[in-house]
PDB file of N, CA, C and O in Angstrom:
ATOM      1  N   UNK A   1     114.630 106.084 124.963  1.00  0.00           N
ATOM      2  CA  UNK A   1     114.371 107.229 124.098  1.00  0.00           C
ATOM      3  C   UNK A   1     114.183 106.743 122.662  1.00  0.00           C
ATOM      4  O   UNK A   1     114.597 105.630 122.339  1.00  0.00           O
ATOM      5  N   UNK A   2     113.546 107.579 121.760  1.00  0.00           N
ATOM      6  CA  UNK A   2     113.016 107.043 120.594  1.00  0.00           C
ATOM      7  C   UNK A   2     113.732 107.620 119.385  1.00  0.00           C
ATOM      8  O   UNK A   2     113.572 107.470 118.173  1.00  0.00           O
ATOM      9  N   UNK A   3     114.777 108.501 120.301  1.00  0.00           N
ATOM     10  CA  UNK A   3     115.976 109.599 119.055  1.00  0.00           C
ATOM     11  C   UNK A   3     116.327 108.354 118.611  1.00  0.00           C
ATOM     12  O   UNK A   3     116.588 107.214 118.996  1.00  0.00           O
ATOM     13  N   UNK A   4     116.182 109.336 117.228  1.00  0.00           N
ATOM     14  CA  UNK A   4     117.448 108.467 116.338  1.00  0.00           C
ATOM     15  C   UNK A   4     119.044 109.248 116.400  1.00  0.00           C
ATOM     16  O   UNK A   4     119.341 110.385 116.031  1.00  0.00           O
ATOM     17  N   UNK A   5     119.969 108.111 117.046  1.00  0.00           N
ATOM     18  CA  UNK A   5     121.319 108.978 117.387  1.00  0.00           C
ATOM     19  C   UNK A   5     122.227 108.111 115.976  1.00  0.00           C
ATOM     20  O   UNK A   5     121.834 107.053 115.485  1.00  0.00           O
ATOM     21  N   UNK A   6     123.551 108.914 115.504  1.00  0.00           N
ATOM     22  CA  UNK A   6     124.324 108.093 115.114  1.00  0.00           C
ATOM     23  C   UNK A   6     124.901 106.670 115.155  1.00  0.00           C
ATOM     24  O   UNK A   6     125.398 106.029 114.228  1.00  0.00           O
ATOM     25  N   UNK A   7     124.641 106.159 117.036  1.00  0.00           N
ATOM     26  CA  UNK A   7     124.910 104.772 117.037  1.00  0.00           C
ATOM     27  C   UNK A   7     123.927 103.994 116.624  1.00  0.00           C
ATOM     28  O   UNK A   7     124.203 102.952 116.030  1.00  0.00           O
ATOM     29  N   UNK A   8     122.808 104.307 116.830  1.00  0.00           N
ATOM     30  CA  UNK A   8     121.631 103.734 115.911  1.00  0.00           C
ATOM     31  C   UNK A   8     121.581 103.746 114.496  1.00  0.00           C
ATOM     32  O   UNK A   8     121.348 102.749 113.812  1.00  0.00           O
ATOM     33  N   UNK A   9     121.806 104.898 114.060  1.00  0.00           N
ATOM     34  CA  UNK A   9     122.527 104.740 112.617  1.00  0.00           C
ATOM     35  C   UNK A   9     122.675 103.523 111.838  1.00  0.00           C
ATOM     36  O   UNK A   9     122.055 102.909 110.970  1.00  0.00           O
ATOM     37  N   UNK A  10     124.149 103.392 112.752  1.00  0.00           N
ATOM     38  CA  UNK A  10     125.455 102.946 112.180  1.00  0.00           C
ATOM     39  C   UNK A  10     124.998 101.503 112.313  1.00  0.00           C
ATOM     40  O   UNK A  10     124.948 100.637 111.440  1.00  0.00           O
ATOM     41  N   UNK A  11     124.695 101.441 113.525  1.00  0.00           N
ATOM     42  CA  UNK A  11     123.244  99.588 114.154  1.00  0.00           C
ATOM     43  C   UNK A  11     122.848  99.526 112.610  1.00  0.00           C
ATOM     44  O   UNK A  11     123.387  98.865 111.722  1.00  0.00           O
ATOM     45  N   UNK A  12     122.182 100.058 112.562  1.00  0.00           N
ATOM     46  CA  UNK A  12     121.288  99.671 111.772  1.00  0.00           C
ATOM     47  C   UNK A  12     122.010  99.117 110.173  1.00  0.00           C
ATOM     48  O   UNK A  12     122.033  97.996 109.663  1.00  0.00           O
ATOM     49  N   UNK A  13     122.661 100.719 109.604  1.00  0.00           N
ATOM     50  CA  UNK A  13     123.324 100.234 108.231  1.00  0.00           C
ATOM     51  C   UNK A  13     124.391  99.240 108.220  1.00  0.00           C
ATOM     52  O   UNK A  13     124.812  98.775 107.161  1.00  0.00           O
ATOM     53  N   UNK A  14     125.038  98.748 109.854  1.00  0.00           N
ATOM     54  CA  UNK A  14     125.716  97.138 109.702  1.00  0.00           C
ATOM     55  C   UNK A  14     124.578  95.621 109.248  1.00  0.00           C
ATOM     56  O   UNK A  14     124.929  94.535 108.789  1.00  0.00           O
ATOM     57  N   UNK A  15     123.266  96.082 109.576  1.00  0.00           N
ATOM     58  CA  UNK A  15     122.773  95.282 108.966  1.00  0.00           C
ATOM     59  C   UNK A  15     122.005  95.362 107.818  1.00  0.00           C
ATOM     60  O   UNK A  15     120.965  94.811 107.456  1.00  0.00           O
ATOM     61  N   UNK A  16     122.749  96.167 107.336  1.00  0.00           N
ATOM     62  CA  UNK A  16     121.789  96.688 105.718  1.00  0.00           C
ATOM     63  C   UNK A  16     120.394  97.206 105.489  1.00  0.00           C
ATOM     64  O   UNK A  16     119.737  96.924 104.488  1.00  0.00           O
ATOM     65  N   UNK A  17     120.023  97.891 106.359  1.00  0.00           N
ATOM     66  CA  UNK A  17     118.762  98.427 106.792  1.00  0.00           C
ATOM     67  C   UNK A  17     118.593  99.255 105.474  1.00  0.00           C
ATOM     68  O   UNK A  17     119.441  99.963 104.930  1.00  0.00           O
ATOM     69  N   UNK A  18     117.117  98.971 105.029  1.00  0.00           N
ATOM     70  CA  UNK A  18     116.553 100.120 103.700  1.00  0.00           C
ATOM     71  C   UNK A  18     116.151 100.944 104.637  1.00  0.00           C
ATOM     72  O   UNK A  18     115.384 100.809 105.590  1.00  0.00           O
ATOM     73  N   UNK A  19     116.886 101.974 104.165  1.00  0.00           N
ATOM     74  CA  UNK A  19     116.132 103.560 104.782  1.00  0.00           C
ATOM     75  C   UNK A  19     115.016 104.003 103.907  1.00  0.00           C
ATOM     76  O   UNK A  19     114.136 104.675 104.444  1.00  0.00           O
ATOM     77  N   UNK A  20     114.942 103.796 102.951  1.00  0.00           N
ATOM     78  CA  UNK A  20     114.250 104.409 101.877  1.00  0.00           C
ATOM     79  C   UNK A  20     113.403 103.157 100.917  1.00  0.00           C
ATOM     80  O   UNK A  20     113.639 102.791  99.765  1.00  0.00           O
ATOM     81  N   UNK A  21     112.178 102.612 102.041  1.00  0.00           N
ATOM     82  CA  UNK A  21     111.480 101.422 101.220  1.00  0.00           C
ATOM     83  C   UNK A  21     110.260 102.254 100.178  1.00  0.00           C
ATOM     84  O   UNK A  21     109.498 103.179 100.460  1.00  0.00           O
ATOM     85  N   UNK A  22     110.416 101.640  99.138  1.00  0.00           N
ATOM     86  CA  UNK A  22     109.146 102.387  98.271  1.00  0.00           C
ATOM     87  C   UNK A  22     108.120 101.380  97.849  1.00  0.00           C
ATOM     88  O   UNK A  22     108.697 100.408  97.361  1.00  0.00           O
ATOM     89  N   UNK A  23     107.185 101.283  97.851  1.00  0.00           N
ATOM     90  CA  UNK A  23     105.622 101.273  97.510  1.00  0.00           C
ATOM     91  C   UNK A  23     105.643 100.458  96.306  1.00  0.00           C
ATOM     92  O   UNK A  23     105.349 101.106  95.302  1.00  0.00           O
ATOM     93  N   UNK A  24     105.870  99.389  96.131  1.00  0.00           N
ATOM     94  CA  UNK A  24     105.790  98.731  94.609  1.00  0.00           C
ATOM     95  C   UNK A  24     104.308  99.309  94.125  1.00  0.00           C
ATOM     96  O   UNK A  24     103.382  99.620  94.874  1.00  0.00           O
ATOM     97  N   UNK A  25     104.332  99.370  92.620  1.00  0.00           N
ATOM     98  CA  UNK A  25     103.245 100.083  92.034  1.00  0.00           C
ATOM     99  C   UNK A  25     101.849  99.288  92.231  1.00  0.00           C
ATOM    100  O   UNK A  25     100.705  99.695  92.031  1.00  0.00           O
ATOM    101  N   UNK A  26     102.293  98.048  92.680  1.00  0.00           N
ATOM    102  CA  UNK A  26     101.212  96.883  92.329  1.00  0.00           C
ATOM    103  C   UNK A  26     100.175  97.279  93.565  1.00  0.00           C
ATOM    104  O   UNK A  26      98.955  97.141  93.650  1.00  0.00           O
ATOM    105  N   UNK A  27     101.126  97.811  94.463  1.00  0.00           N
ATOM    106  CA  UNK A  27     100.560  97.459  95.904  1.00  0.00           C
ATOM    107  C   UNK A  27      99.701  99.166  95.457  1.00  0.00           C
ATOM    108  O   UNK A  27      98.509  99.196  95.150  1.00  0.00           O
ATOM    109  N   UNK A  28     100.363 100.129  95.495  1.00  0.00           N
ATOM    110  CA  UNK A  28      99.684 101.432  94.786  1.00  0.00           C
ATOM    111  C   UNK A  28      98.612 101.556  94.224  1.00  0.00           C
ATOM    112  O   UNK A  28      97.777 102.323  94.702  1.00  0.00           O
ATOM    113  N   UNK A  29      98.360 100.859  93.101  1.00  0.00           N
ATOM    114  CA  UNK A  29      97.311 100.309  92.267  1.00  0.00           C
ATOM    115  C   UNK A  29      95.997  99.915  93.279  1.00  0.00           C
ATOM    116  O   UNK A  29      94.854 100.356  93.155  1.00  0.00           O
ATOM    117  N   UNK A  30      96.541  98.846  94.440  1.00  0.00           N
ATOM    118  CA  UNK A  30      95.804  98.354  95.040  1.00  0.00           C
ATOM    119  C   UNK A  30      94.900  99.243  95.602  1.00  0.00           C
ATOM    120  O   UNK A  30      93.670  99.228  95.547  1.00  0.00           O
ATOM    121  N   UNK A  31      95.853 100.226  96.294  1.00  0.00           N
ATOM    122  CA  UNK A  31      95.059 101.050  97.520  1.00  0.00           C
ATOM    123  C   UNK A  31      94.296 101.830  96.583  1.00  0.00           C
ATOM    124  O   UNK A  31      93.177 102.004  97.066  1.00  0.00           O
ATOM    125  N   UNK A  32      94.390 102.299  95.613  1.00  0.00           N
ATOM    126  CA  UNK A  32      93.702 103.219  94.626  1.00  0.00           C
ATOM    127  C   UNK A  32      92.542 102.750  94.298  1.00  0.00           C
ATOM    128  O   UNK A  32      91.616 103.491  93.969  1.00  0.00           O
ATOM    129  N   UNK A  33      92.443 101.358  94.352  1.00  0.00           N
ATOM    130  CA  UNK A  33      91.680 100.906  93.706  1.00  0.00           C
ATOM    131  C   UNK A  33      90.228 100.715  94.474  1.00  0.00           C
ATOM    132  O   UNK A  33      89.066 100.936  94.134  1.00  0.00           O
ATOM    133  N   UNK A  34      90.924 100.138  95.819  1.00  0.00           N
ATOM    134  CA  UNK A  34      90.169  99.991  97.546  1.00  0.00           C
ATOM    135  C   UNK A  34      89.879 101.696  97.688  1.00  0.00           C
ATOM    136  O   UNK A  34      88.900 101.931  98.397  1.00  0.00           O
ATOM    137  N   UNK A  35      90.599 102.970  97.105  1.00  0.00           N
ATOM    138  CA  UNK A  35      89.796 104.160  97.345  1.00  0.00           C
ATOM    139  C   UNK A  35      88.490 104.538  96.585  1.00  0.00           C
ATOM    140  O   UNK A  35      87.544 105.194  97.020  1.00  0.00           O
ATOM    141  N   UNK A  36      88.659 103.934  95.253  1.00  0.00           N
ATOM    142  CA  UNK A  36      87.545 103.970  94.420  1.00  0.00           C
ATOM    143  C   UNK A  36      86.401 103.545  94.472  1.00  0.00           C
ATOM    144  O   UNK A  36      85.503 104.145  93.881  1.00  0.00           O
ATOM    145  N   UNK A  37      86.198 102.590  95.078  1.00  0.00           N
ATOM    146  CA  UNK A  37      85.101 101.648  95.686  1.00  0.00           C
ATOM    147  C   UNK A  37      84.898 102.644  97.021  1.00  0.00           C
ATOM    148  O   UNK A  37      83.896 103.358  97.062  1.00  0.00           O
ATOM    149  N   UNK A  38      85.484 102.661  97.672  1.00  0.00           N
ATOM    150  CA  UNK A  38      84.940 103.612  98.779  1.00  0.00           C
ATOM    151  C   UNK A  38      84.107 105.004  98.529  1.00  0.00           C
ATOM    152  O   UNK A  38      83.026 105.401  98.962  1.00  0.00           O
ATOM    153  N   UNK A  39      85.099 105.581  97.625  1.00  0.00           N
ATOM    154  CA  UNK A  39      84.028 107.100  97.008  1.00  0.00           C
ATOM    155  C   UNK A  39      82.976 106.498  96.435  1.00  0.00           C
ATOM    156  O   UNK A  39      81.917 107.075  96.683  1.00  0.00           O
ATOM    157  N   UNK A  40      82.850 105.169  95.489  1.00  0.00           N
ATOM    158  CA  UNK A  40      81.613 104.837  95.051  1.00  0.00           C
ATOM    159  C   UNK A  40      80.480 104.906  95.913  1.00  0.00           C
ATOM    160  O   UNK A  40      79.427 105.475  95.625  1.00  0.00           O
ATOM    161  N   UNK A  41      80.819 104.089  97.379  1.00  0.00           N
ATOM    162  CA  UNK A  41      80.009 103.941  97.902  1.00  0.00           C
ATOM    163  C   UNK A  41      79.793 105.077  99.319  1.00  0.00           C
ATOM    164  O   UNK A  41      78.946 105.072 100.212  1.00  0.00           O
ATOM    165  N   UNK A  42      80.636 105.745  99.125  1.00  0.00           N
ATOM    166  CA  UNK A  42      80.103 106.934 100.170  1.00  0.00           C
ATOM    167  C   UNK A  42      80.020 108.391  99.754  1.00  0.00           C
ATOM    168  O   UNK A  42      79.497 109.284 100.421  1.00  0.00           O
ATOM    169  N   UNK A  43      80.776 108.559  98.208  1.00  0.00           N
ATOM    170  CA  UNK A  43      80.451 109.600  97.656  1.00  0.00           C
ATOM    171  C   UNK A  43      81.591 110.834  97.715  1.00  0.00           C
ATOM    172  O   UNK A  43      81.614 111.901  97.102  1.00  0.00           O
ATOM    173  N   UNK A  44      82.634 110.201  98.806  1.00  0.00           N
ATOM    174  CA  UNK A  44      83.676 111.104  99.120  1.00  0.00           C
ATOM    175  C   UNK A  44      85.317 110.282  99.381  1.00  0.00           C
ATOM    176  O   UNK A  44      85.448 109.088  99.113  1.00  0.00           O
ATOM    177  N   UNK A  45      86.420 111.083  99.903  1.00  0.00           N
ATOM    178  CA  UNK A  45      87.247 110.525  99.728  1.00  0.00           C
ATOM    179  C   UNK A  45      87.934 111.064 101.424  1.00  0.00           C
ATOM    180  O   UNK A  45      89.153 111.129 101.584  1.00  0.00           O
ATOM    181  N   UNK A  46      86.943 111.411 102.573  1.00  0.00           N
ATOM    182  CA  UNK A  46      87.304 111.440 104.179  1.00  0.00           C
ATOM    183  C   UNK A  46      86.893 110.090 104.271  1.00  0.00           C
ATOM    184  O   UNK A  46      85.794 109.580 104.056  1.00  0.00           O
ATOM    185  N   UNK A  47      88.351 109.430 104.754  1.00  0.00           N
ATOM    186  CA  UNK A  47      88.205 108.191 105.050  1.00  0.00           C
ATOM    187  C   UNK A  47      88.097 108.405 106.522  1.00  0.00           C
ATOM    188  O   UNK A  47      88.990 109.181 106.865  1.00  0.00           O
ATOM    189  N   UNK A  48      87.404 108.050 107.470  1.00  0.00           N
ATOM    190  CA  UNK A  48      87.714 108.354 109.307  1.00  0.00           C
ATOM    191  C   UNK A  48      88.927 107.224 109.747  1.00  0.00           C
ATOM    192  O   UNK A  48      88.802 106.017 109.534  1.00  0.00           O
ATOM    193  N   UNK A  49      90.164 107.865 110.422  1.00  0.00           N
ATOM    194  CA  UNK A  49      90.894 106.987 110.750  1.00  0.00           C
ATOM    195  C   UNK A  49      90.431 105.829 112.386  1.00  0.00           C
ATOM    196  O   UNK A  49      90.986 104.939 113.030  1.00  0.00           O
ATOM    197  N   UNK A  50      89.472 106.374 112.409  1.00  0.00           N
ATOM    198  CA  UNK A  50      88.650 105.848 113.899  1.00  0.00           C
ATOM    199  C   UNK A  50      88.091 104.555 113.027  1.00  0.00           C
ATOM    200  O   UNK A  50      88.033 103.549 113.734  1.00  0.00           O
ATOM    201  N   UNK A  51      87.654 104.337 111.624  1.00  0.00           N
ATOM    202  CA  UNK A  51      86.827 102.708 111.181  1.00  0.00           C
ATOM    203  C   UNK A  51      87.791 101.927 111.323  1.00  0.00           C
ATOM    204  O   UNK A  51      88.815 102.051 110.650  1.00  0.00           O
ATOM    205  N   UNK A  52      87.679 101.286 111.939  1.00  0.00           N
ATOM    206  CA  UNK A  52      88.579  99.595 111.558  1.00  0.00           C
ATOM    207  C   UNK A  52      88.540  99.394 110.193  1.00  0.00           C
ATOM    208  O   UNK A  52      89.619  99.595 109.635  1.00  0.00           O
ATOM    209  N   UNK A  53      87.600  99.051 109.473  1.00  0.00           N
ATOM    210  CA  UNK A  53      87.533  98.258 108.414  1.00  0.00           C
ATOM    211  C   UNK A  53      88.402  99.171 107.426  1.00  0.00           C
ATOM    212  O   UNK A  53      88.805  98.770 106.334  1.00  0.00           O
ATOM    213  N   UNK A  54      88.634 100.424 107.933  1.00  0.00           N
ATOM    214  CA  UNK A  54      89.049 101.013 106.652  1.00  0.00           C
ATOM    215  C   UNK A  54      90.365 102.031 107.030  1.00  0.00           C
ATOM    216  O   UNK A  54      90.863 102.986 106.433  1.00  0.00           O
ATOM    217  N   UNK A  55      90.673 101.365 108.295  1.00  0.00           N
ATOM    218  CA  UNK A  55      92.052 102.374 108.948  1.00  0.00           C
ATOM    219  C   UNK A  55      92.953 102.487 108.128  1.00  0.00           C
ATOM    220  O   UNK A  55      93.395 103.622 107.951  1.00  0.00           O
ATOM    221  N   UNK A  56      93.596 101.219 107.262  1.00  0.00           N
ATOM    222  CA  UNK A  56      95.072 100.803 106.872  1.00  0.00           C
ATOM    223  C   UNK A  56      94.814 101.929 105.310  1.00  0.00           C
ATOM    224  O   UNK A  56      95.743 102.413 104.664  1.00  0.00           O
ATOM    225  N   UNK A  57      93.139 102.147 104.968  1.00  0.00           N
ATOM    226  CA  UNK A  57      93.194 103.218 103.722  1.00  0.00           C
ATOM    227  C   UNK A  57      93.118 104.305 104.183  1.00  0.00           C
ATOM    228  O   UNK A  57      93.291 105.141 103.296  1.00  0.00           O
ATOM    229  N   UNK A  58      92.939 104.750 105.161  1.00  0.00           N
ATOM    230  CA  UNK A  58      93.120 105.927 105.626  1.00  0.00           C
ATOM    231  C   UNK A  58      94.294 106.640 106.064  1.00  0.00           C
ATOM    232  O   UNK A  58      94.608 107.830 106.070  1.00  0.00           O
ATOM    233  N   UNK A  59      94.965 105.352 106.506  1.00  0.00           N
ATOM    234  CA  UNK A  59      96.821 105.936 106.404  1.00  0.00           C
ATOM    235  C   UNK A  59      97.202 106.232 105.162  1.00  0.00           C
ATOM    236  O   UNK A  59      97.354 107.415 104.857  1.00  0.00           O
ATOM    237  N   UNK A  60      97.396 105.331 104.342  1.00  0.00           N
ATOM    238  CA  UNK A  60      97.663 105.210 103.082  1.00  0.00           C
ATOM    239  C   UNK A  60      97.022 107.208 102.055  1.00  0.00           C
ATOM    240  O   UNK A  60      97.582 107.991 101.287  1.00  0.00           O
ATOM    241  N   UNK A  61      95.741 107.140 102.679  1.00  0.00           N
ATOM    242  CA  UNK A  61      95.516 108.700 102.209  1.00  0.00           C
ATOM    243  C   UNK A  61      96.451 109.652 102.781  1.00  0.00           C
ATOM    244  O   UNK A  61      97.081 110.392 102.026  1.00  0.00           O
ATOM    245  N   UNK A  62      96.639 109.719 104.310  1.00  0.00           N
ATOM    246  CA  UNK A  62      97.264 110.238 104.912  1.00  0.00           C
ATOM    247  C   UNK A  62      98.793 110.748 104.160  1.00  0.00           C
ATOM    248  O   UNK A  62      99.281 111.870 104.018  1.00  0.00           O
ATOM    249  N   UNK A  63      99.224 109.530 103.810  1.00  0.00           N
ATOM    250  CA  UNK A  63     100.615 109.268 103.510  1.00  0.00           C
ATOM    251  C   UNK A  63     100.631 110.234 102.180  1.00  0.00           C
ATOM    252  O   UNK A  63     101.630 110.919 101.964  1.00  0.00           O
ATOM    253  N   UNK A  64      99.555 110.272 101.336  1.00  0.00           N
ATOM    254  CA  UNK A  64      99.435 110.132  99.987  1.00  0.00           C
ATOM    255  C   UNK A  64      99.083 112.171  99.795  1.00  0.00           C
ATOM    256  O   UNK A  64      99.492 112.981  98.962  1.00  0.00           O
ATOM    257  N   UNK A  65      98.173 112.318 100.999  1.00  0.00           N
ATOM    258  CA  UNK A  65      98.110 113.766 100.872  1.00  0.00           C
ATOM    259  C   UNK A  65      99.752 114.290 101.118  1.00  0.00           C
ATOM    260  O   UNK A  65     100.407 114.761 100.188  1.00  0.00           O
ATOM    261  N   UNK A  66     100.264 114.142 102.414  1.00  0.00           N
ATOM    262  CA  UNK A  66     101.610 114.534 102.583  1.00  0.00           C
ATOM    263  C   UNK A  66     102.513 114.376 101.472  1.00  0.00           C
ATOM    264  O   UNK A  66     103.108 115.434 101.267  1.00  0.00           O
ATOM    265  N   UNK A  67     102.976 113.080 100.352  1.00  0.00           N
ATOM    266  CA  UNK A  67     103.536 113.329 100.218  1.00  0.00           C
ATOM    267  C   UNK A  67     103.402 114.263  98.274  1.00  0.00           C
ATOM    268  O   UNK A  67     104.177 114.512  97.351  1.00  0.00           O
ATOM    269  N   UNK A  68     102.005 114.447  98.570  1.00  0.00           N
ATOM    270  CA  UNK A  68     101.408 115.286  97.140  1.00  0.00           C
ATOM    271  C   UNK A  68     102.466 116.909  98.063  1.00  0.00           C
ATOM    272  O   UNK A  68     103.520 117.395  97.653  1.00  0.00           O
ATOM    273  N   UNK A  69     101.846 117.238  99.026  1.00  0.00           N
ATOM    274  CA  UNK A  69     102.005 118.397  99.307  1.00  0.00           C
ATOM    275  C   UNK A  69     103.838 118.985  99.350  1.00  0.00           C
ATOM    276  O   UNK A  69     104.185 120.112  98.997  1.00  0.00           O
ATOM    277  N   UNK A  70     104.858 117.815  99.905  1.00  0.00           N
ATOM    278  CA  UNK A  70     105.832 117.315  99.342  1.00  0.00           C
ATOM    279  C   UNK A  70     106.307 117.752  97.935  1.00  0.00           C
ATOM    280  O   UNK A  70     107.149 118.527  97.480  1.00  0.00           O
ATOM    281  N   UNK A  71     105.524 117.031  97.535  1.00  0.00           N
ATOM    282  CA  UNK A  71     106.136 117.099  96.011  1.00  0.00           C
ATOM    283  C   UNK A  71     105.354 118.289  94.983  1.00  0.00           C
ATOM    284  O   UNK A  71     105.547 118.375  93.770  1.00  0.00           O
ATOM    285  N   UNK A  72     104.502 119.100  95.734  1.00  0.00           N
ATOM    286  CA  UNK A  72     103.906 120.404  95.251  1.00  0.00           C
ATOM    287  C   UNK A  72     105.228 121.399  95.960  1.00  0.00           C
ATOM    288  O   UNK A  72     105.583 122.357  95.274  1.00  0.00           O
ATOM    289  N   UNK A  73     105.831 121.209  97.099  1.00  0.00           N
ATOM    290  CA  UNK A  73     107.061 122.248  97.396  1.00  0.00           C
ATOM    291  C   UNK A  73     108.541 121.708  96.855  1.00  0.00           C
ATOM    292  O   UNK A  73     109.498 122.296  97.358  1.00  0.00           O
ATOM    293  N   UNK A  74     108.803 120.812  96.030  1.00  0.00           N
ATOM    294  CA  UNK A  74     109.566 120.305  94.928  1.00  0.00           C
ATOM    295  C   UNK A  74     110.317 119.442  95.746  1.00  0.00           C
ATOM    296  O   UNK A  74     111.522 119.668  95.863  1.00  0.00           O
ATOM    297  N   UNK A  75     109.988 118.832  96.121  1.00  0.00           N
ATOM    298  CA  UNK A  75     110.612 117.481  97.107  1.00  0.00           C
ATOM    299  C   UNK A  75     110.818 116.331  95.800  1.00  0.00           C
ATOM    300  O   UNK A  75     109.818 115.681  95.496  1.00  0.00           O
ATOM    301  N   UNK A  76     111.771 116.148  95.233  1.00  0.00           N
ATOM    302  CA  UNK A  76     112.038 115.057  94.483  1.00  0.00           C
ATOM    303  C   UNK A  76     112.212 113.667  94.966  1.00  0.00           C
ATOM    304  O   UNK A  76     112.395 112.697  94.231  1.00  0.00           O
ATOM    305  N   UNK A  77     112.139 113.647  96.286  1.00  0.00           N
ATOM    306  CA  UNK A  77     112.425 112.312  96.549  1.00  0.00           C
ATOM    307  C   UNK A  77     111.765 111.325  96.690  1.00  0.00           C
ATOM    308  O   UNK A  77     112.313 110.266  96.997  1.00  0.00           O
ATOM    309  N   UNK A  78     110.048 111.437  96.451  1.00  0.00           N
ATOM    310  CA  UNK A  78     109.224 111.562  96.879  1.00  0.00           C
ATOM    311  C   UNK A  78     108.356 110.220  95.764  1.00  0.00           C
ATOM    312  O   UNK A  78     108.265 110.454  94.559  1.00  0.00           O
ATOM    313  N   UNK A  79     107.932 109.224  96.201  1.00  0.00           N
ATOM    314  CA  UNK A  79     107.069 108.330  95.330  1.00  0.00           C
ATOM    315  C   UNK A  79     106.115 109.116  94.528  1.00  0.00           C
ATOM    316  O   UNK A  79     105.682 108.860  93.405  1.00  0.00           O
ATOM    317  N   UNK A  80     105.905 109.937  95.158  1.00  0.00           N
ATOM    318  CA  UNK A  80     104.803 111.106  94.576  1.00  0.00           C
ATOM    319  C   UNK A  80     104.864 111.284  92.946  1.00  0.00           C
ATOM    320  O   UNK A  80     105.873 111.955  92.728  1.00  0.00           O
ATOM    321  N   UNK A  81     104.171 110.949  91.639  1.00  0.00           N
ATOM    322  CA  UNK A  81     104.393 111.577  90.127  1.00  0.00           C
ATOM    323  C   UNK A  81     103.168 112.215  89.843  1.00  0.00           C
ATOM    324  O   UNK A  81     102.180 112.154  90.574  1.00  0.00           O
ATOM    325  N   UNK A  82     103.232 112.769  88.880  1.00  0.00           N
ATOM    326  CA  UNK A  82     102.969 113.444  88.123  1.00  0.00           C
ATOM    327  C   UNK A  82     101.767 112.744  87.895  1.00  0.00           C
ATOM    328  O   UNK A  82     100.669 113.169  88.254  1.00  0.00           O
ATOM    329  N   UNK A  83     101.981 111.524  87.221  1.00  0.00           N
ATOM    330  CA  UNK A  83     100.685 110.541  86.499  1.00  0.00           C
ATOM    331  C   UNK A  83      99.870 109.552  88.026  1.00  0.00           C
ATOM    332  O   UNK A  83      98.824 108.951  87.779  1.00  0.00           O
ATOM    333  N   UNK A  84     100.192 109.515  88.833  1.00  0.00           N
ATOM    334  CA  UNK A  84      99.349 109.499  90.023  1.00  0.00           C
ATOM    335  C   UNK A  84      98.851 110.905  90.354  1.00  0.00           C
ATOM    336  O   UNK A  84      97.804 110.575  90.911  1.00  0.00           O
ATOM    337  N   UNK A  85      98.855 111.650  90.383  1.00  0.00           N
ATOM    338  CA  UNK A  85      98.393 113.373  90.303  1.00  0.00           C
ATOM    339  C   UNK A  85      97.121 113.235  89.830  1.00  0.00           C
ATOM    340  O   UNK A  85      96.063 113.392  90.438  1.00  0.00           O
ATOM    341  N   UNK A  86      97.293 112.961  88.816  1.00  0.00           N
ATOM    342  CA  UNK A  86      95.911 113.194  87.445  1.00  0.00           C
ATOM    343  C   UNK A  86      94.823 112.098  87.714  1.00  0.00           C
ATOM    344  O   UNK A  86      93.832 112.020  86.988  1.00  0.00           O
TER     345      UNK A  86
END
């Protein structure tokens, strides 16, 4: 089974497991940057998660719409700011 139960938990935080990994900005920057070039050259920002060449930015949108929508219903926890917004 794929639940997450308390003994899994507890597994896990004996070995110091990050529950909560965040996105260094550098790497952020990156994907933003790999989106920009893409709208350049196709004019839009539907990435198809079916391209290979361009799956790993299409999660990354994925991730990026959710966690806008997140942080539009006041989810603070959220990598999501203000100045990535704009």
């Amino acid at each position: 089974s794929s639940r997450m139960t308390e003994d899994r938990i507890e597994r896990l935080n004996k070995l110091n497991f990050e529950w909560k990994v965040k996105l260094p900005e550098k790497q952020w920057i990156q994907r933003y940057q790999e989106l920009v070039s893409y709208v350049r050259e196709f004019g839009h920002a539907r990435v198809p998660r079916s391209s290979p060449r361009y799956s790993s930015l299409a999660f990354w949108l994925s991730n990026q719409r959710t966690n806008f929508r997140r942080f539009q219903s006041g989810d603070s926890s959220l990598q999501m700011t203000e100045k990535r917004i704009q």
